[in-house]
N, C-alpha and C positions, 0 to 999 in steps of 0.2 A: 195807981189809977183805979178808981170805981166802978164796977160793973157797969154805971150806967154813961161811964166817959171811953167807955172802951171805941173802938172805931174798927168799924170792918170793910176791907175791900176784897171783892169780888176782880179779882187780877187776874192776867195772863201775859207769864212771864217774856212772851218773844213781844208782846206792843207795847211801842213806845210813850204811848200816853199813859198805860198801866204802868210799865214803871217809873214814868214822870212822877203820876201820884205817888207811887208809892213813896218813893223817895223824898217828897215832898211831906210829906206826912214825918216818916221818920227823920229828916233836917230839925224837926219841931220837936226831936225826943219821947217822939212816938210811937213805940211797938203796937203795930195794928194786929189784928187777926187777919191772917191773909187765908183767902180761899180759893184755892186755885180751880174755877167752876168748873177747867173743861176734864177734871178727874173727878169733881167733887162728886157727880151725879144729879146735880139737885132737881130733885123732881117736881114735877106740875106746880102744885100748890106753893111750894117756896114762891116758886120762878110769879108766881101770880101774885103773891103776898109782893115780893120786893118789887115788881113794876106799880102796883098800887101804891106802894110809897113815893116812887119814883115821880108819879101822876102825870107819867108821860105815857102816850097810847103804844101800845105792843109794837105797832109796826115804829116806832122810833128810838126801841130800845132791841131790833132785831139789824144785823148785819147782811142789807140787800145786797152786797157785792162779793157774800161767801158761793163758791159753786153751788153748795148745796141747796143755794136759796134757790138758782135757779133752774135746776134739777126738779124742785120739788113743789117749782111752781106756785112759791108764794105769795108772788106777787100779785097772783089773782083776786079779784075785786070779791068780797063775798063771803071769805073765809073768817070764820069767830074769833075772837082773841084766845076762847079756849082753845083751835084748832091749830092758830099760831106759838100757843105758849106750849101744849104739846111738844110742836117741833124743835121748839128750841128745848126744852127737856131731853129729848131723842137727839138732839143734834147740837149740844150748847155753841159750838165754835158760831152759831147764828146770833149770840147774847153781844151786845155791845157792850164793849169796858173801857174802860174801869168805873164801876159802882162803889159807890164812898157810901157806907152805914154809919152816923153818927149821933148822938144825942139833939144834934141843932139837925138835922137831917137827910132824908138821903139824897143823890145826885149821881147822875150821869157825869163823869168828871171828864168830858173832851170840853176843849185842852185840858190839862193835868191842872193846871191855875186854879179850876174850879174849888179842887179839894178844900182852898186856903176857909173857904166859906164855912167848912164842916168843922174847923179845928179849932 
């Protein structure tokens, strides 16, 4: 595979939809690069860089039903996308996954089905 056919997800091994994609991907004889965010540490600017691929808005690529979210009061009207991507930086378990990086592009892969798009 080519560097530029390579495919990465952004997984977390206990969700179900993370490992739908995964698996999905590798059915297709796929070895992805698998990044498991919530060790990985990725900080601010990645997490900023792959929601803009995403071109989906911060708040729909953050996990409102984590405690944390509501702990830390993000649900607050007002707050930056830099303020929110922070948090999820500082607190990834707030990142929704599974994210599929691939040459055809990136995606939020709920349901797991999505992935088939990227492959």
């Amino acid at each position: 595979m080519a560097p530029e056919d390579t495919i990465t997800i952004y997984h977390n091994p206990r969700c179900s939809n993370s490992r739908g994609a995964l698996a999905l991907i590798e059915a297709r004889g796929i070895q992805p690069r698998v990044v498991d965010y919530l060790h990985a540490q990725l900080d601010a600017a990645h997490l900023a860089a792959l929601i803009a691929q995403l071109g989906l808005p911060v708040r729909e690529v953050m996990r409102s039903k984590e405690a944390i979210y509501q702990e830390l009061d993000l649900g607050l009207e007002g707050l930056s996308d830099a303020e929110l991507i922070a948090q999820i930086a500082a607190h990834p378990e707030l990142l929704n996954r599974p994210i599929v990086v691939s040459a055809k592009g990136t995606r939020l892969c709920r349901p797991p089905e999505r992935v088939l798009d990227l492959l």
